[in-house]
Residue frames as qw, qx, qy, qz and C-alpha x, y, z in Angstrom:
[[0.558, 0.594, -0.215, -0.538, 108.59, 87.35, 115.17],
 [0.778, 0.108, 0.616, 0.064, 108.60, 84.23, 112.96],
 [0.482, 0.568, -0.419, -0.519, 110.00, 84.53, 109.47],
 [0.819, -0.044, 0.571, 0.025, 109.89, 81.50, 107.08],
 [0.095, -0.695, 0.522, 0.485, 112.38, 80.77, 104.63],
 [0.890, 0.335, 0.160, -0.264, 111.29, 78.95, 101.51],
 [0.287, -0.429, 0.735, 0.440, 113.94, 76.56, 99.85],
 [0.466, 0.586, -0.362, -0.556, 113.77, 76.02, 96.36],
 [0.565, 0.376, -0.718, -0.158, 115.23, 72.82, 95.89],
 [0.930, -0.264, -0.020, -0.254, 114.21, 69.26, 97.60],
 [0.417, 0.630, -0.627, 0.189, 117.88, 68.58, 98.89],
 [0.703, 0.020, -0.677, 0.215, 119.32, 66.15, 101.41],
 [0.341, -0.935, -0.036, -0.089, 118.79, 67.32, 105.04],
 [0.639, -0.513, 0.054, 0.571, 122.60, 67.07, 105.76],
 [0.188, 0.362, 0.126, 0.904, 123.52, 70.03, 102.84],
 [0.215, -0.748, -0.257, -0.574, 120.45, 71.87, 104.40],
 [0.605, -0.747, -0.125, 0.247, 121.31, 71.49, 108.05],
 [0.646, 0.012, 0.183, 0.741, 125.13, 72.32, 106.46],
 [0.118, 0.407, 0.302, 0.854, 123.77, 75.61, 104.58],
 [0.411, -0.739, -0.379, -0.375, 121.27, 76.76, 107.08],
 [0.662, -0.444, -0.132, 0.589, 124.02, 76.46, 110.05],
 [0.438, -0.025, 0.099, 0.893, 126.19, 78.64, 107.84],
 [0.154, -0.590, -0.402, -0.683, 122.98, 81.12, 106.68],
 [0.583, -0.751, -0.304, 0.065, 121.49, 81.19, 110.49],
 [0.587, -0.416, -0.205, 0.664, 124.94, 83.12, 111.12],
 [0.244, 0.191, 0.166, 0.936, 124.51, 85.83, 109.36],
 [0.324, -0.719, -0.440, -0.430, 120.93, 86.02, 109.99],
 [0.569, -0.607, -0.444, 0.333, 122.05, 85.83, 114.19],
 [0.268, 0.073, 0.031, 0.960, 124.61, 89.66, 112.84],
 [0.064, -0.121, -0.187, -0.973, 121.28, 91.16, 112.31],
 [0.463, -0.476, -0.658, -0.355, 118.00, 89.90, 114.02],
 [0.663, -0.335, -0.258, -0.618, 116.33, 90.36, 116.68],
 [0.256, -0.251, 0.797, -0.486, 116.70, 88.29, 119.92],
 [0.509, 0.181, 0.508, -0.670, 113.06, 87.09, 119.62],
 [0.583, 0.548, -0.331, -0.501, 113.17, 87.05, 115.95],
 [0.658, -0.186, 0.718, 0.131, 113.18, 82.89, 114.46],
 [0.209, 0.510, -0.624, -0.554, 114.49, 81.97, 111.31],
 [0.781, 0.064, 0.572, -0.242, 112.23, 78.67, 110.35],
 [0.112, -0.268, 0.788, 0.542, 113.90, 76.80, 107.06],
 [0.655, 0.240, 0.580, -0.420, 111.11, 75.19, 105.09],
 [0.209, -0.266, 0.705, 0.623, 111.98, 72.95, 102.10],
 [0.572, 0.274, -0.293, -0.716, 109.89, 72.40, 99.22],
 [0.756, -0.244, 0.590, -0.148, 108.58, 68.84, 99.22],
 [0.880, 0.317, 0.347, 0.062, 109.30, 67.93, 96.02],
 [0.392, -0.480, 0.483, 0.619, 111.96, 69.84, 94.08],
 [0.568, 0.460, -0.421, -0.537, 112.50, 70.21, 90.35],
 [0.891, 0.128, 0.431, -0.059, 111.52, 67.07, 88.56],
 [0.653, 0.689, -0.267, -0.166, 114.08, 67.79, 85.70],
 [0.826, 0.203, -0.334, 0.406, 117.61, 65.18, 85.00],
 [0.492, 0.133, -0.424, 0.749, 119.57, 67.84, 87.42],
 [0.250, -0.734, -0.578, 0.254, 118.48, 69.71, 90.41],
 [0.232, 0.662, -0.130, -0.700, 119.21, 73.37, 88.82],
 [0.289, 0.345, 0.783, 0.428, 117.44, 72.15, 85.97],
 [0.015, 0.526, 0.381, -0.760, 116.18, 75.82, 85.55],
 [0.115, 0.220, -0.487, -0.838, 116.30, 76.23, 81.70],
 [0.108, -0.195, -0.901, -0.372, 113.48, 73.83, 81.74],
 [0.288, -0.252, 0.024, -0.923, 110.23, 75.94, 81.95],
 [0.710, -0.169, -0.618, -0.293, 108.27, 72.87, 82.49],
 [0.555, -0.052, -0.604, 0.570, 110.30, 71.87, 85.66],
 [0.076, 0.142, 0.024, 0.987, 110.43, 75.53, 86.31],
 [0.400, -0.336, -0.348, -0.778, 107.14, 75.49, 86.52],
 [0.735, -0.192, -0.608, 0.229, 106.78, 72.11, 88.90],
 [0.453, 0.174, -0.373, 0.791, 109.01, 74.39, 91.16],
 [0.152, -0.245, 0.049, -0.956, 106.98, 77.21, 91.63],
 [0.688, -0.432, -0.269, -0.516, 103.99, 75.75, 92.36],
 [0.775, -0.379, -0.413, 0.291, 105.52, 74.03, 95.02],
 [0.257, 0.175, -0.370, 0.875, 107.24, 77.09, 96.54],
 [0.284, -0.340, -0.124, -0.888, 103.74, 79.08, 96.60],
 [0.699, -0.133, -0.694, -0.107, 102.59, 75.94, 97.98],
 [0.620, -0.303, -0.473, 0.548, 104.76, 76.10, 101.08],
 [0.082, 0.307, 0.101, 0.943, 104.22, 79.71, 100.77],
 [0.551, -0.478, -0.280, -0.623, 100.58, 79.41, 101.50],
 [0.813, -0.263, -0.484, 0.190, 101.37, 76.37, 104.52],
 [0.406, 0.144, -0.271, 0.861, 103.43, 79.47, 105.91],
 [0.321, -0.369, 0.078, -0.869, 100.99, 82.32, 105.73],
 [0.777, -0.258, -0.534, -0.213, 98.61, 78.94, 107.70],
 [0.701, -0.302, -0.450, 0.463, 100.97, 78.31, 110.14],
 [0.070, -0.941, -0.313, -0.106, 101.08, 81.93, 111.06],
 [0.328, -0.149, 0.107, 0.927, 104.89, 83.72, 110.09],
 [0.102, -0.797, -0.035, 0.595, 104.80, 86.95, 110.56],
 [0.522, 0.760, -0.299, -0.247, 106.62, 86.87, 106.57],
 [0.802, 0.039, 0.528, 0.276, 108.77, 84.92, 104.16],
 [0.353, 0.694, -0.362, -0.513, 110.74, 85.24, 101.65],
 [0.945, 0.319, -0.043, 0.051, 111.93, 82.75, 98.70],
 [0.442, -0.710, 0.368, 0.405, 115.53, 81.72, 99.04],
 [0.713, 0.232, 0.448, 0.487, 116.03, 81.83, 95.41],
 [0.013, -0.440, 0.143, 0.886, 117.34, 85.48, 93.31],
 [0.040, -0.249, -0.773, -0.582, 114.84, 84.46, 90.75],
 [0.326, 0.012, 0.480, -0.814, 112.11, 85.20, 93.29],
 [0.358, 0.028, -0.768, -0.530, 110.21, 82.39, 92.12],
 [0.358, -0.491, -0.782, 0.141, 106.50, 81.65, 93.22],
 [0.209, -0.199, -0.409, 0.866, 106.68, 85.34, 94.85],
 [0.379, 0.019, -0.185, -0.907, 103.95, 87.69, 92.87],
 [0.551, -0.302, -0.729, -0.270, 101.61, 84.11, 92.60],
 [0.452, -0.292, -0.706, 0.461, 101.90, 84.24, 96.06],
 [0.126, -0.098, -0.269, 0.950, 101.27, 87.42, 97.32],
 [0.444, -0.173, -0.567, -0.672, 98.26, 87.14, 95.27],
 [0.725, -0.218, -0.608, -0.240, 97.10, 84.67, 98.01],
 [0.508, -0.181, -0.582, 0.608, 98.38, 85.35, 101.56],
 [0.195, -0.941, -0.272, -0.044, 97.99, 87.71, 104.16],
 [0.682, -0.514, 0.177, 0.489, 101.57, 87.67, 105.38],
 [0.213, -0.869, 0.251, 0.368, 104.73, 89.43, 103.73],
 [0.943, 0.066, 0.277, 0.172, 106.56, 87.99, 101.14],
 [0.103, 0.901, -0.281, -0.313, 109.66, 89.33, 99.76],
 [0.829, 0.522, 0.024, 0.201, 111.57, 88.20, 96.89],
 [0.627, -0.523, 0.211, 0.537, 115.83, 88.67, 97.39],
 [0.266, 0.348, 0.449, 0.779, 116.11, 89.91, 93.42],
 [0.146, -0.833, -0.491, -0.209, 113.16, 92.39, 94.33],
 [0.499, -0.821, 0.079, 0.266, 115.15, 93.96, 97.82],
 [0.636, -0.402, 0.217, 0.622, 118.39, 93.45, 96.54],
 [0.466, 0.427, 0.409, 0.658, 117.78, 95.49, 93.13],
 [0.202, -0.867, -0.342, -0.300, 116.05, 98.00, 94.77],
 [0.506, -0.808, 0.060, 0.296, 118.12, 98.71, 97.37],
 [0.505, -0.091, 0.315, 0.798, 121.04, 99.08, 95.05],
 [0.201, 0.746, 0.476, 0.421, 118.70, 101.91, 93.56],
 [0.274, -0.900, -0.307, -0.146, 119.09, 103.57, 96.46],
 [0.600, -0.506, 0.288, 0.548, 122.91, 103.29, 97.08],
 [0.160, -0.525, 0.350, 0.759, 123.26, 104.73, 93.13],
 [0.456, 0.499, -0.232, -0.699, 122.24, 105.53, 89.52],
 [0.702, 0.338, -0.503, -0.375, 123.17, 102.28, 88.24],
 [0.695, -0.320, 0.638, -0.089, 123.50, 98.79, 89.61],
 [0.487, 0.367, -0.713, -0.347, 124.86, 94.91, 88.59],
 [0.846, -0.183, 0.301, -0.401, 124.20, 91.87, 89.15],
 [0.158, 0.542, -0.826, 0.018, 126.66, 89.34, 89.69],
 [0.874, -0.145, 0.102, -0.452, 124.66, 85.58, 89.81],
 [0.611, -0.305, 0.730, 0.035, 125.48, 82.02, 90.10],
 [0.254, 0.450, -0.723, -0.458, 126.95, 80.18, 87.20],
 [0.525, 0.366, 0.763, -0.094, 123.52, 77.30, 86.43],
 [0.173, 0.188, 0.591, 0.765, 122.23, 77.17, 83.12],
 [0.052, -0.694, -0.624, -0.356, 118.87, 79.08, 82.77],
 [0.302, -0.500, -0.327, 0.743, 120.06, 82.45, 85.41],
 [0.046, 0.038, 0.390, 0.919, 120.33, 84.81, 82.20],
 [0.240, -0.315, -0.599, -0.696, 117.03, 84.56, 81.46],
 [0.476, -0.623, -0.589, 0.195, 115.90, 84.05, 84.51],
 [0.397, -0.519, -0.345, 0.674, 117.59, 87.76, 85.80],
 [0.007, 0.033, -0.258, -0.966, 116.92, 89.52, 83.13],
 [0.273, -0.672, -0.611, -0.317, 112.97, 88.90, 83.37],
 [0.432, -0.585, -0.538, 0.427, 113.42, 89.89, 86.82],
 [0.171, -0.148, 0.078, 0.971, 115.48, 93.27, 85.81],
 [0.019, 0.385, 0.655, 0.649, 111.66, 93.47, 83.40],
 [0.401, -0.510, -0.746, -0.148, 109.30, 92.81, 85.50],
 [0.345, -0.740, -0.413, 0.403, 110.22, 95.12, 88.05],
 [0.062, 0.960, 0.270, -0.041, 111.08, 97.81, 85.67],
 [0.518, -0.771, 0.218, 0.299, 114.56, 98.36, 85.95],
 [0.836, 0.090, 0.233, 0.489, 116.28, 97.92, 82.96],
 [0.264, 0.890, -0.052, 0.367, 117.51, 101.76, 82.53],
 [0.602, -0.699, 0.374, -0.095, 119.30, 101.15, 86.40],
 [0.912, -0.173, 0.324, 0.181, 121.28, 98.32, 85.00],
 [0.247, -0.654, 0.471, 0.538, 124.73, 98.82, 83.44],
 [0.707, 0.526, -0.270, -0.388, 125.48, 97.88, 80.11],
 [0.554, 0.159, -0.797, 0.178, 126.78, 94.15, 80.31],
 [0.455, -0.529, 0.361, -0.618, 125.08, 94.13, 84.09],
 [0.789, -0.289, 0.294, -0.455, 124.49, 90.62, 84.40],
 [0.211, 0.583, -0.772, 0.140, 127.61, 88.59, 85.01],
 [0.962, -0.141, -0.227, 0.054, 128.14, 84.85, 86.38],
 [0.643, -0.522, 0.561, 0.018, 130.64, 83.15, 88.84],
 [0.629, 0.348, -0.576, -0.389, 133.26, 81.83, 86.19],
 [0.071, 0.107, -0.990, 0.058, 133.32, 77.88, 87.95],
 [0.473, -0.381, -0.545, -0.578, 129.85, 76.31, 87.41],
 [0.706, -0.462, 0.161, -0.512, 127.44, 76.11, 91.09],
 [0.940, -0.029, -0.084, -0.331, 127.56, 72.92, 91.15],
 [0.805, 0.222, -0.371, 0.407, 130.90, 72.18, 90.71],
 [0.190, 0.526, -0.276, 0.782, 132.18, 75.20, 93.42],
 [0.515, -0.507, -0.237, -0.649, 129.43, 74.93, 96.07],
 [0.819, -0.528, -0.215, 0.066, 130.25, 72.48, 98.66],
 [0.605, 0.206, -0.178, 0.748, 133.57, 74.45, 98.53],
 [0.070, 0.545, 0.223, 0.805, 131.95, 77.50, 99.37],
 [0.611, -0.672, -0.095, -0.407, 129.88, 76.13, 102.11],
 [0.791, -0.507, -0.201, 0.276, 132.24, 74.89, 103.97],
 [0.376, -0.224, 0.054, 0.897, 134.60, 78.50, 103.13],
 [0.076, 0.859, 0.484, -0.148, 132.02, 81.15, 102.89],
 [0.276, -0.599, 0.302, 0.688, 135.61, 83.56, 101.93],
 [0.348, 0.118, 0.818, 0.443, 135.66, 81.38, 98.58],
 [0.297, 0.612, 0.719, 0.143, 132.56, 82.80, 97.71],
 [0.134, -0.921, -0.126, 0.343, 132.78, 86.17, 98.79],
 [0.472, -0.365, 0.548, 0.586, 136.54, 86.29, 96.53],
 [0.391, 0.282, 0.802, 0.352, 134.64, 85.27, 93.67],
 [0.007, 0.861, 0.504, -0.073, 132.10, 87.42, 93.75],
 [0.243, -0.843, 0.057, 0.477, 134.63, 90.13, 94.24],
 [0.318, -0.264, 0.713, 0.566, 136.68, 88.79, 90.91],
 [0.262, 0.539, 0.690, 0.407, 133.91, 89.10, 88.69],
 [0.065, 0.938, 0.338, -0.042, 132.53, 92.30, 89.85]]
């Protein structure tokens, strides 16, 4: 089985070989023998001053169409499915529209499945400007805003950017955090 992983963001290849090393272990806890993980960046990235320039719908927009892009160049090259490696699930529904192949959104699986472990879930996201609005469409769109707690959607308190290359090289760091907010 072939799955193809869509990055989001048009980064250097030494963070992506760096973050994919560390991602490819968790995937190796729970695949498949047979099963390949295939990275596949966007070629262009956001076009905005910073590269989680999310608040800017415009960009935002740039973005997506290049995910769905590589989305479609997937379902072509024939994975088996894909998902987006962003919790916004951005580019996902456009897509699906347009493939044959699988496509699953991580906000989509991960809200759901917390439906299914209990009455109410949260959502604990990464501290960039434009997440709010970005997770709370998501919470819309798929229907869910009676499942979410009251105050449900919380941030990491040190911004991404500034915490991240900590993180990837101490995957604990992140997990801590995560555990201090929730």
């Amino acid at each position: 089985m072939r799955l193809c992983l869509v990055q989001i963001t048009e980064l250097p290849e030494k963070f992506h070989d760096a973050w994919f090393g560390t991602v490819q272990q968790s995937f190796n806890k729970v695949l498949r023998p047979d099963t390949e993980v295939v990275l596949k960046p966007i070629k262009r990235g956001l076009k905005g001053d910073s590269p989680l320039d999310f608040d800017n719908p415009y960009f935002a927009l740039l973005d997506r169409k290049e995910i769905i892009e590589a989305l479609i160049e997937a379902d072509k090259e024939g994975f088996d499915a894909a998902s987006v490696h962003c919790f916004g699930d951005p580019g996902v529904k456009e897509a699906r529209s347009i493939v044959g192949m699988p496509i699953f959104g991580p906000a989509e699986s991960s809200m759901h499945f917390a439906c299914q472990l209990g009455c109410k879930f949260a959502i604990i996201g990464t501290n960039m400007p434009g997440q709010l609005a970005q997770l709370e469409e998501q919470v819309r769109l798929h229907g869910l805003e009676h499942r979410l707690i009251p105050s449900g959607i919380r941030f990491d308190k040190e911004p991404f950017v500034e915490v991240w290359p900590q993180w990837l090289g101490n995957p604990q760091l992140a997990a801590d955090s995560v555990v201090e907010v929730a």
